[in-house]
N, C-alpha and C positions, 0 to 999 in steps of 0.2 A: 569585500566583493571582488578584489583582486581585479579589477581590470586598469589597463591601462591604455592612456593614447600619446599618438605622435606629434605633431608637427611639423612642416619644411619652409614655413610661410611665417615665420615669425608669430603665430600665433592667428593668424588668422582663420585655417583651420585645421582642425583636427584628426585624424583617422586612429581607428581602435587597431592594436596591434596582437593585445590580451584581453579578450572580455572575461576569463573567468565566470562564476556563477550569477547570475543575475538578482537571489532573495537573500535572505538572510537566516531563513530555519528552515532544515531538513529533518523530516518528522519519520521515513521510514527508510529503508533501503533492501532492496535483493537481486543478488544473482540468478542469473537463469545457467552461465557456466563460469568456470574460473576468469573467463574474460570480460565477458556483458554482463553488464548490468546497470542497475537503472536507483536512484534517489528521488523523493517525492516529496516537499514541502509549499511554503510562501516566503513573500515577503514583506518584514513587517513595517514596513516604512513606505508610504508613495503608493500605497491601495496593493490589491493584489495583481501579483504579475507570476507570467509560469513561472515556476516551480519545478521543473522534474531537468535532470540533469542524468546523463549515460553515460558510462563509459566501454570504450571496447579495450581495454589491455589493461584490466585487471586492479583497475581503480589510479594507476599513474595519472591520467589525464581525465576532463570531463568535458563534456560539452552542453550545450541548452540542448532539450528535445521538446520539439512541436508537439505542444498539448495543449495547446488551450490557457488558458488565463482561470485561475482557480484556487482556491484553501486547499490545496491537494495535503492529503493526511497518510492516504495508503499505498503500495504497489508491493507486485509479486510478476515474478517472473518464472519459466518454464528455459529447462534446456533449448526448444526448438525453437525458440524467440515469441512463441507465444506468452504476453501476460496482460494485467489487469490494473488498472489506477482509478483511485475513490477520493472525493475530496468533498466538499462544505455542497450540503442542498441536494447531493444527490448525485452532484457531480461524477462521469464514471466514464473511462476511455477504457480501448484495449487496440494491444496492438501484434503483429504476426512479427517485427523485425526488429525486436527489443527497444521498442520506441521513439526508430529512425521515421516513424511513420505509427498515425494511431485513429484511430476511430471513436469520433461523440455517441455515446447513449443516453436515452433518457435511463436516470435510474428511479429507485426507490427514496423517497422523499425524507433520506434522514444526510444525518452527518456522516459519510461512511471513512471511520480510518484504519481500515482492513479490509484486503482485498487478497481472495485464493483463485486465481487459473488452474484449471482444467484440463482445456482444448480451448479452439477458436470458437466455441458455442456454448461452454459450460463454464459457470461462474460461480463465484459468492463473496458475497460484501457484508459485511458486518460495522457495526457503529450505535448511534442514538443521535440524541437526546428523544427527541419526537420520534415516536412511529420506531423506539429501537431495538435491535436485533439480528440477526443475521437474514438476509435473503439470497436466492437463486436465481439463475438463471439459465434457462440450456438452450436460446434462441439469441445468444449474440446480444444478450441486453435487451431486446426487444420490450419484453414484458420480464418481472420480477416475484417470485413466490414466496412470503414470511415462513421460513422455518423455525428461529427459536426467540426468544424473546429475552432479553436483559442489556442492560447499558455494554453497547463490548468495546472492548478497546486491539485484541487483537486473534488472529487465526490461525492456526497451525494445523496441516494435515499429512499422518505420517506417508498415506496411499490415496489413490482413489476412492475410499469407503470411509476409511478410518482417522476423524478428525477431531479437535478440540477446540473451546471458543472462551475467552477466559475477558471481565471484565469488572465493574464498578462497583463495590461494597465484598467482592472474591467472588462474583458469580464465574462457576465452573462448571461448564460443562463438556460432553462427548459426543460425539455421531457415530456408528458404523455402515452410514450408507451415504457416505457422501454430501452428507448436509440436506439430505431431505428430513430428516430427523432428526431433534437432540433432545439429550438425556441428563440431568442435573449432575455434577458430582460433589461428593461431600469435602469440604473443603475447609480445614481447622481456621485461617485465617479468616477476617472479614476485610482486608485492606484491597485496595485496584489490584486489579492483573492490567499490567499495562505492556508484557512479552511474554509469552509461550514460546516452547522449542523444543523439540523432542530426535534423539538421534538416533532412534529405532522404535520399532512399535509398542517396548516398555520402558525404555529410557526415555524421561521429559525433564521438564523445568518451567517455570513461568515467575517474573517479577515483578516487582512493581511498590505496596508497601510493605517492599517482604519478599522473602522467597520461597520456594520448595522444591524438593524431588520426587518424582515416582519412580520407582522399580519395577 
C-alpha cells in the first residue's frame, strides 16, 4: 500500500507524508492521452474502499481520485477528459476532467467490468452475472438500454460505429453502429475473453484462456 507516516512528538502523533494507493487490486486501466489516466479496482482487505487512482504525467505518480466507495472493475477514458467507470451492482460514475471530479448514476443492475465513453452523454457498459450484457446510454446514465446479451468481460471500440464485446465460454461478438446492435462472431476457442484490443479497423486481439488474431 506504500504509504507512509511521520512523527515529531515521539509518537504520539502521526502525519501521512506518502499515502500511496489505498486497495490492493487494480482490475482495469486507460489513458485518455499519454499523460492522464486513470486505474480502477478494490480493496480486498477492511470491506471496500475507493479504488480508482489517476495519474497526470504518464503513469510516474498516482493519486486517489473521488469515486465513491465501490468493487470498481472497469474504466475508459477519452482524450478530452471525458470517461466512464463500472463496478459491483451497477455501480457507474463518469467524469469530464479525467476523474479529478465524477458523477454517481444509477446504472443497470449487473456487475459491470467494462465500460466505453463516447461523449459526456453516450455510454456503454458491459458485464453480468444477473441481467448480463452490454448496455447503453445517451442521457448521461440516466436511463440504460440492453443491447446484446452474454457474460462480457471486456469492450473495445475501433470508432464511433465500429465495436467488439468479447466474454465467458469465447462469446464474441461485433457492432457496427455503436453498440445499439450486436452481431455474434464465430470464434474457434471456447475459453473467456477476458482483453480485446484492436490497432486499426482490421487488426485485433483478445485474451484470456487463449489467444487470437484477426486480419
Amino acid at each position: 500500500k506504500a504509504r507512509v507516516y511521520r512523527t515529531l512528538d515521539n509518537g504520539a502523533t502521526w502525519t501521512a507524508v506518502q499515502i500511496g494507493t489505498y486497495h490492493t487490486m487494480l482490475n482495469k486501466v486507460s489513458f485518455g492521452t499519454e499523460q492522464n489516466g486513470a486505474s480502477a479496482g478494490w480493496q480486498t482487505m477492511g470491506g471496500n474502499e475507493n479504488g480508482v487512482v489517476r495519474t497526470m504525467n504518464g503513469g510516474r505518480n498516482w493519486s486517489n481520485a473521488s469515486a465513491g466507495n465501490s468493487q470498481w472493475l472497469g474504466v475508459h477514458l477519452l482524450a478530452n477528459g471525458t470517461g466512464w467507470l463500472g463496478g459491483g451492482v451497477g455501480a457507474n460514475r463518469s467524469t469530464t476532467d479525467f476523474f479529478a471530479t465524477s458523477t454517481n448514476h444509477p446504472g443497470p443492475d449487473l456487475a459491470i467490468r467494462c465500460t466505453w465513453a463516447f461523449d459526456e452523454s453516450t455510454a456503454i457498459v458491459g458485464g453480468g452475472y444477473i441481467n448480463a450484457g452490454c448496455y447503453r446510454t445517451t442521457n448521461a446514465g440516466a436511463t440504460w438500454d440492453p443491447s446484446s446479451t452474454g457474460n462480457i468481460f471486456d469492450l473495445w471500440f475501433v470508432n464511433d460505429t465500429l465495436g467488439f464485446c468479447g466474454g465467458a465460454g469465447g462469446s464474441l461478438q461485433r457492432t457496427y453502429d455503436g453498440g445499439i446492435t450486436w452481431q455474434p462472431l464465430d470464434n474457434p476457442f471456447n475459453a473467456d475473453i477476458y482483453s480485446i484490443f484492436f490497432l486499426n479497423d482490421t487488426l485485433g486481439f483478445f485474451a484470456g484462456g487463449g489467444g487470437a488474431r484477426t486480419t
